[in-house]
N, C-alpha and C positions, 0 to 999 in steps of 0.2 A: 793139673790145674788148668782151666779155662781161659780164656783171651779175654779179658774183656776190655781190651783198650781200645779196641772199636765202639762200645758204648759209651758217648760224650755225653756227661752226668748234664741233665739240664740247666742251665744260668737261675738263680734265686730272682731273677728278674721275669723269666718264662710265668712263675708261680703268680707275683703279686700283682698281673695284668687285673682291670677291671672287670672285664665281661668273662663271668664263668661258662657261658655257653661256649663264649670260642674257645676257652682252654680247653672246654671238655670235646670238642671237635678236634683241637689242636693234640691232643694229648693221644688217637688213635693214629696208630702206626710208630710210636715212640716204644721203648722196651722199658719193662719192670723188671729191675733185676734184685735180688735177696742174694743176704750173704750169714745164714744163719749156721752157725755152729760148725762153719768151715764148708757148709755145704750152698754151693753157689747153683741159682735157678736161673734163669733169663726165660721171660715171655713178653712175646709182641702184642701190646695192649691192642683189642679190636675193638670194646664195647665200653661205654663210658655212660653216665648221666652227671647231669649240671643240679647245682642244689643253690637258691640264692638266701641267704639270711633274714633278709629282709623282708621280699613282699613275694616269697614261693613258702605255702603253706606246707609242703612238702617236706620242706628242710626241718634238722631237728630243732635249729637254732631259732626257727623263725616265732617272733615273740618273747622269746625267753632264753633264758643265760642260765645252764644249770652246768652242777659238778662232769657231769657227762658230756654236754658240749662245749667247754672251757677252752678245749686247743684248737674250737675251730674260729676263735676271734686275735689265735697268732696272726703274726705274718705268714703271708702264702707260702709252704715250700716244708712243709709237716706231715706229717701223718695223722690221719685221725680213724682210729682202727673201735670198732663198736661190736657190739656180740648182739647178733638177731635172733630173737626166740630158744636165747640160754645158749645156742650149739654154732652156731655161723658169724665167724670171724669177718667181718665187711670191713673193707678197705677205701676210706677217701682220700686226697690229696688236696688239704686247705689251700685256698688262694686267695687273691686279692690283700689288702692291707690291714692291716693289725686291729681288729675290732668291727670287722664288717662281717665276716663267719658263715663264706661263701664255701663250697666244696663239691671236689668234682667222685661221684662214687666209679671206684674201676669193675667193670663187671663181667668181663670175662680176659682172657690171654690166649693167644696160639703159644705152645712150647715152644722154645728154639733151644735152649739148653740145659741139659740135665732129664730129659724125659722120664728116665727111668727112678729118678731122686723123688721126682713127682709122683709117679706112679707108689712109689714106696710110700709116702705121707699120705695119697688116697688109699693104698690098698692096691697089692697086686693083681685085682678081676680087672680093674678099672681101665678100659680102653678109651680109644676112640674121645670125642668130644666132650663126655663127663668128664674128662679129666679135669678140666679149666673152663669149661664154659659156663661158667655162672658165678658170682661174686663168693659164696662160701668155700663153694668146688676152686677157684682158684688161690682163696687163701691159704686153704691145705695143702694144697701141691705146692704154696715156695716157701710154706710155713711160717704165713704171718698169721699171729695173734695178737689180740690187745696190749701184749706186753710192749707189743711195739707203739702203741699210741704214744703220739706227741714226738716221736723219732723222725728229726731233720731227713728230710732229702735231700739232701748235699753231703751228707755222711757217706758211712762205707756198710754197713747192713742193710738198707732197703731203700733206694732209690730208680731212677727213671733217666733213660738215657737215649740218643737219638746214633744213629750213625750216616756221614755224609754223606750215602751214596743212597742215604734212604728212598724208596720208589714212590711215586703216587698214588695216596690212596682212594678210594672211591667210596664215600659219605655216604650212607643212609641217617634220616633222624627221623623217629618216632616218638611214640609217646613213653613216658618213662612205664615202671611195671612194680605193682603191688601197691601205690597208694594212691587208691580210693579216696582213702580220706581227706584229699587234697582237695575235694569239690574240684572246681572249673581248676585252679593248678594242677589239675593231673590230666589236664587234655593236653600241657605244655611239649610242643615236639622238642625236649629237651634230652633225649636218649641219641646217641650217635652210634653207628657199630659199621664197621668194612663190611662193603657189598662181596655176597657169596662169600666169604669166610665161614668154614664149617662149625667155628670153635664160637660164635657167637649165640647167646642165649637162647633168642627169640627173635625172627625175624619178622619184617612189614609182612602184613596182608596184604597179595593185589584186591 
């Protein structure tokens, strides 16, 4: 059985801040931990993007309140887990207050526990950085799916945790990745990921 009383679940207060950019800053270097079907993952979130409800064209929510984005006008401190192109289980973490349907998408993880768990849910060729580096690639490895949608993080299956000896991290933001269709929203440096981390996406261009 794994430790994980050193991952201090975050306060339902950390979620319902206002500015989803700082959450989604704030939220690298914190740990995503799954506890699915007895089998327990922990990865240290590196890569994050900011989504705001309101006035980011980007967001699913923005304009419109469908069956699909419903849990992300909860209170901050949810899951809101969506399927991309039929096969890629994406992962956000709702914020801000109850009907604003802000969210932070998580986009990539470094493993720290259970590697080989992971490894098994990708496929045992799967080395190195594919493992977790990209939002579909890390749902697989801690085994989130949809089914998780709408699942509190404060619970005990899939939550976000910090430990106090956590070290400083070093911020890059860019531009978020894959939507176009944001017009000028999508030039937004609303993408965060730990400098030189191997396990992240896609890094800045110098």
């Amino acid at each position: 059985m794994n430790d994980l009383t050193t991952y201090e679940k975050l306060p339902q207060s950390f979620y319902e801040r206002e500015d989803v950019v700082q959450i989604a800053q704030d939220l690298i270097g914190k740990y995503l931990v799954t506890n699915i079907e007895g089998i327990i993952t922990v990865g240290k979130i590196v890569e994050t993007e900011a989504y705001c409800g309101r006035n980011d064209k980007a967001c699913h929510a923005f304009l419109k309140r469908t069956k699909r984005t419903e849990i992300m006008y909860a209170r901050g401190g949810h899951a809101y887990v969506y399927l991309c192109y039929g096969i890629h289980h994406l992962l956000n973490v709702v914020t801000n207050k109850e009907g604003l349907a802000d969210a932070v998408l998580i986009r990539a993880v470094e493993p720290v526990i259970n590697v080989d768990g992971m490894r098994d849910r990708r496929g045992v060729e799967i080395t190195g950085k594919r493992l977790t580096a990209g939002p579909g690639m890390l749902s697989q490895a801690m085994g989130i799916t949809t089914r998780l949608n709408g699942m509190d993080l404060l619970g005990d299956i899939l939550w976000i945790g910090q430990q106090n000896s956590q070290a400083q991290v070093d911020i890059v933001s860019d531009v978020r990745i894959g939507i176009a269709y944001a017009e000028e929203d999508a030039l937004l440096p609303w993408r965060f990921y730990e400098k030189d981390n191997r396990f992240v996406s896609k890094v800045k261009k110098n």
